[in-house]
Backbone as a printed PyTorch tensor [residue, N CA C, xyz], in Angstrom:
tensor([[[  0.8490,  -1.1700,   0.0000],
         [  0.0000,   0.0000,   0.0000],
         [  0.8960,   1.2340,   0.0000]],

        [[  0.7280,   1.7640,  -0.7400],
         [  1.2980,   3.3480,  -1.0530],
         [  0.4130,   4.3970,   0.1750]],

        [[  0.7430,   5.3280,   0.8310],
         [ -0.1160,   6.0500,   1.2690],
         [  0.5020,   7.7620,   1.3890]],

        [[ -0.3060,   8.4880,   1.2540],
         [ -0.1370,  10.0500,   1.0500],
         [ -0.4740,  10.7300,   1.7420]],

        [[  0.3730,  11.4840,   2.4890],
         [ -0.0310,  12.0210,   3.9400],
         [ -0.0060,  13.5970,   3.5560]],

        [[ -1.9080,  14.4640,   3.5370],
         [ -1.6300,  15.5310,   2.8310],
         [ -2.0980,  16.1340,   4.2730]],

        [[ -1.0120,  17.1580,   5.1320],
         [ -1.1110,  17.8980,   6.0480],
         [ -1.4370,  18.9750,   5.7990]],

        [[ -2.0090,  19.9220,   6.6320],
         [ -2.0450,  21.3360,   6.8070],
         [ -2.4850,  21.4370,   8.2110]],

        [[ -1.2950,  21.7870,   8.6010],
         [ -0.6950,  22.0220,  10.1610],
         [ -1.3860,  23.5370,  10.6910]],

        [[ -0.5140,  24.5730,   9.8480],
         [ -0.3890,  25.5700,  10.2400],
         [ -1.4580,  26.5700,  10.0720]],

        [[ -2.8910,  26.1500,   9.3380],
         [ -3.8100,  26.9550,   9.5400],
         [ -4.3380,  26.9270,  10.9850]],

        [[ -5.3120,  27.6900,  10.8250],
         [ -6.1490,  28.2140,  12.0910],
         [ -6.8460,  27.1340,  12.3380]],

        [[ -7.7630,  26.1670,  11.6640],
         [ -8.2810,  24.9660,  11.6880],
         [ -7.4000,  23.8110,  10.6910]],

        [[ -6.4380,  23.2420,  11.4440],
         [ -5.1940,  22.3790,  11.0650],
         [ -6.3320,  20.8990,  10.7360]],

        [[ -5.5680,  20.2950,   9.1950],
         [ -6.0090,  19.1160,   9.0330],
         [ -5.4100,  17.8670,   8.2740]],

        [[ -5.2980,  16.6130,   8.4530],
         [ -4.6520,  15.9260,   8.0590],
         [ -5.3730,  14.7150,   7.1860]],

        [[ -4.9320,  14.2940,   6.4490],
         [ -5.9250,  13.2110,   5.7460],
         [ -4.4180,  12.3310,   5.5630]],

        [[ -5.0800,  11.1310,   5.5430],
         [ -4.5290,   9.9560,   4.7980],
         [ -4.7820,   9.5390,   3.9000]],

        [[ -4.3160,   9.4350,   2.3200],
         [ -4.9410,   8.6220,   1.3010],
         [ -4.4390,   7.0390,   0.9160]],

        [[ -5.0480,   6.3220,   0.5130],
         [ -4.2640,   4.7680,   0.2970],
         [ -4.3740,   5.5330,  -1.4530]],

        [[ -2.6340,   5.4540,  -1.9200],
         [ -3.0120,   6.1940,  -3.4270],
         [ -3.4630,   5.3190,  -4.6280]],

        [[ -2.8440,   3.6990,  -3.8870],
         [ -3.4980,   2.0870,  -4.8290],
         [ -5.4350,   2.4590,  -4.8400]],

        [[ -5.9860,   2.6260,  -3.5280],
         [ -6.9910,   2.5410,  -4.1200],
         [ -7.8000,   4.1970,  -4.0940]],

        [[ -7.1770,   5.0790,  -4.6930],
         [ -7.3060,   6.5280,  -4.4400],
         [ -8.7580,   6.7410,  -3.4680]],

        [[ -8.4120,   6.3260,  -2.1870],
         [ -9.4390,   6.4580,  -1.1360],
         [ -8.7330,   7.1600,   0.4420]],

        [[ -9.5140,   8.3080,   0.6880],
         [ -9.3070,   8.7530,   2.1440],
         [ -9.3310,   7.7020,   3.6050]],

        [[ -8.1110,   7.4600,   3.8840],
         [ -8.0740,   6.4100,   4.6270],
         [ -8.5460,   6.7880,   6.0570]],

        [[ -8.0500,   7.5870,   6.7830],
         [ -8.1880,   8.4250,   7.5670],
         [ -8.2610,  10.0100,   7.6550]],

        [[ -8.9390,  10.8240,   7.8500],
         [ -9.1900,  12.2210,   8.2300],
         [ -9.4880,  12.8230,   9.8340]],

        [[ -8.3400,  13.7180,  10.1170],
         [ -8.3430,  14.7600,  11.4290],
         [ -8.4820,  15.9710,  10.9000]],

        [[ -9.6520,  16.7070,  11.9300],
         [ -9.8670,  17.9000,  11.6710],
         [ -9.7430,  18.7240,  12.7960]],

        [[ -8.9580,  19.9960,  12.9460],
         [ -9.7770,  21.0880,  14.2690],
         [ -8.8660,  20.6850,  15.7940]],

        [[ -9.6850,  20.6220,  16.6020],
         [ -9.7450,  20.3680,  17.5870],
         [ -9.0040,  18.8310,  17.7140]],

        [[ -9.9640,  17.8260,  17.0280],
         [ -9.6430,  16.4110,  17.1150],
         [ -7.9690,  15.8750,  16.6840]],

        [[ -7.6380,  16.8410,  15.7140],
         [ -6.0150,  16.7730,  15.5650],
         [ -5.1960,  17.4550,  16.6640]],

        [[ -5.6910,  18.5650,  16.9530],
         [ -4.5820,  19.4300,  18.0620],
         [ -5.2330,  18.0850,  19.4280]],

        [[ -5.5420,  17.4040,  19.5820],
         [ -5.5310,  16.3860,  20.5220],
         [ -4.6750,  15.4170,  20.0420]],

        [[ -4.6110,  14.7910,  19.3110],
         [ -3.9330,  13.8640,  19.0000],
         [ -2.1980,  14.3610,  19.1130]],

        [[ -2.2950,  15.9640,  18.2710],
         [ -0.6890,  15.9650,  18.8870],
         [ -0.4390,  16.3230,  19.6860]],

        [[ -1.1330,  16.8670,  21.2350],
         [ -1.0130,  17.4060,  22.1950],
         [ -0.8450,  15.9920,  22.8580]],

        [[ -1.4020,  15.0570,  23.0870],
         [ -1.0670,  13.8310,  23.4670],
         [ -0.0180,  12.2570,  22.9860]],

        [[  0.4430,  13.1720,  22.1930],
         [  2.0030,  12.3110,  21.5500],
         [  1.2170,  11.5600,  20.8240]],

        [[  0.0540,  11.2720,  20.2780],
         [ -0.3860,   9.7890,  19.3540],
         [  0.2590,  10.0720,  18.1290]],

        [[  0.4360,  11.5720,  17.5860],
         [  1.0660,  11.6840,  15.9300],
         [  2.1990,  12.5470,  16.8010]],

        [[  3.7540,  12.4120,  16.1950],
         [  4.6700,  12.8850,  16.2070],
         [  4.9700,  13.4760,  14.4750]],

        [[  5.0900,  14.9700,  14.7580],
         [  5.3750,  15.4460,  13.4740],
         [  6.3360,  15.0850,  13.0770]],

        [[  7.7280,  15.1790,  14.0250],
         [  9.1760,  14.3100,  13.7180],
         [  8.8660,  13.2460,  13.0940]],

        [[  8.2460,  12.2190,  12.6160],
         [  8.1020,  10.9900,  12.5190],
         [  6.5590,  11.0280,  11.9380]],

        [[  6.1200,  12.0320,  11.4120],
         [  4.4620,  11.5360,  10.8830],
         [  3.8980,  10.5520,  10.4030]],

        [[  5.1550,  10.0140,   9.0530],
         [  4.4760,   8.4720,   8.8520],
         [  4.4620,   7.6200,   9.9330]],

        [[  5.1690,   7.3590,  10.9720],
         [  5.5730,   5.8770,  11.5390],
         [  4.0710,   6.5260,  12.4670]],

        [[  3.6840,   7.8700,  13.0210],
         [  2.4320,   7.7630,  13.6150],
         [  1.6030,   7.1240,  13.0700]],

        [[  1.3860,   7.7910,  12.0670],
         [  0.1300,   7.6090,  11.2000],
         [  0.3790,   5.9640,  10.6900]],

        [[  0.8420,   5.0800,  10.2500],
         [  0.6360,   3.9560,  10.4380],
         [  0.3560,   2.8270,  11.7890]],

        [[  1.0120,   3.2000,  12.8250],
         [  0.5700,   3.2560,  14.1340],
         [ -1.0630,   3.5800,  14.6150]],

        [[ -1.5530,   4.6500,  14.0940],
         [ -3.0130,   4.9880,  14.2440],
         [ -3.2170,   4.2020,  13.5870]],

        [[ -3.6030,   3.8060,  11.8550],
         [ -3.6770,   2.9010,  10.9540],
         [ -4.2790,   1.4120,  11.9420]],

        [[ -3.0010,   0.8460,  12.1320],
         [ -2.8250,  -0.3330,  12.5550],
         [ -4.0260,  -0.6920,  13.4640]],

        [[ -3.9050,   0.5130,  14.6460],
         [ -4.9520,   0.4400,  16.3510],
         [ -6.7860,   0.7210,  15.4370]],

        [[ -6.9210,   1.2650,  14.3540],
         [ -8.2470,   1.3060,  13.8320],
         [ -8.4360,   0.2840,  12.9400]],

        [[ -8.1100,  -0.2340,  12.2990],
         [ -8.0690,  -1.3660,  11.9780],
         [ -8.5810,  -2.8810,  12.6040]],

        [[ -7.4170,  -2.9260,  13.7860],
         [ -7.5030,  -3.8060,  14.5790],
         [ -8.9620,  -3.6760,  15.4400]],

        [[ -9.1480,  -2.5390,  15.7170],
         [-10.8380,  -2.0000,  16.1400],
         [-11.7510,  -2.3000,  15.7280]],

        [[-11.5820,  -2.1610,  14.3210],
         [-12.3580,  -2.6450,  12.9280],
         [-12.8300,  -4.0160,  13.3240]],

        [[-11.6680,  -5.2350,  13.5130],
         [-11.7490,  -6.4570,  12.9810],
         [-12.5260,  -6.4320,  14.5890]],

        [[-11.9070,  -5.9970,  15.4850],
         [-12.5550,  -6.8230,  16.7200],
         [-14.0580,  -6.1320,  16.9920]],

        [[-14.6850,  -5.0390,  16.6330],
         [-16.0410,  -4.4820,  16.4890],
         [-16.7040,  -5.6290,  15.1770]],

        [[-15.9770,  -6.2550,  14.6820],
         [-16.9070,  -6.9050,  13.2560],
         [-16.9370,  -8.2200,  13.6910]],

        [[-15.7540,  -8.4720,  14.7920],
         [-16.1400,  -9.8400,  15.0820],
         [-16.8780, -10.1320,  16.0490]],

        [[-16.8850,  -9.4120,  16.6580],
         [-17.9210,  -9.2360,  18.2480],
         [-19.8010,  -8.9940,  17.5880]],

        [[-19.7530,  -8.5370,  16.5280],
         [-21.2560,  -8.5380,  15.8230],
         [-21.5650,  -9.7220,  15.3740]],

        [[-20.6620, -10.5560,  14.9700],
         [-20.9800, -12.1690,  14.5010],
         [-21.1300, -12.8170,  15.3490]],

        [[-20.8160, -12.5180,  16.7710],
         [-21.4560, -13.2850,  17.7390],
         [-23.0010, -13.3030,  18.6710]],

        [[-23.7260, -11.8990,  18.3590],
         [-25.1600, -11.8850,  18.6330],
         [-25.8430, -12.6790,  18.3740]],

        [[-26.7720, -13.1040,  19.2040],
         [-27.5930, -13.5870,  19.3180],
         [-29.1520, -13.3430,  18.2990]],

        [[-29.6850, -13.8820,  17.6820],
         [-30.7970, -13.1590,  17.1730],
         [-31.8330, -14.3020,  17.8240]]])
């Protein structure tokens, strides 16, 4: 997977997207507030943006599989 990390830090409302560029789709998007949290709490390091941002990647993902597998187990 190729991925394209298009920032804009330094506006007044800072935002970050992730694209996967194989399947030209927005992988992840931070906006506002919800980004100045993430770097106020070390989860994205600008020093190092990709290795964050695959790091986030990875933990939503893994969220993904365990929210999709926990629905196959209800009861109907």
């Amino acid at each position: 997977m190729t991925i394209l990390i298009d920032a804009w830090l330094e506006r007044r409302e800072p935002s970050l997207r992730v694209w996967d560029c194989d399947a030209r789709e927005v992988l992840v998007e931070w906006h506002g507030a919800n980004l100045r949290s993430l770097l106020e709490q070390g989860l994205l390091e600008l020093d190092d943006l990709a290795d964050s941002v695959w790091s986030l990647l990875r933990q939503a993902t893994q969220e993904k599989k365990l929210l999709t597998s926990s629905n196959d187990y209800h009861c109907h």
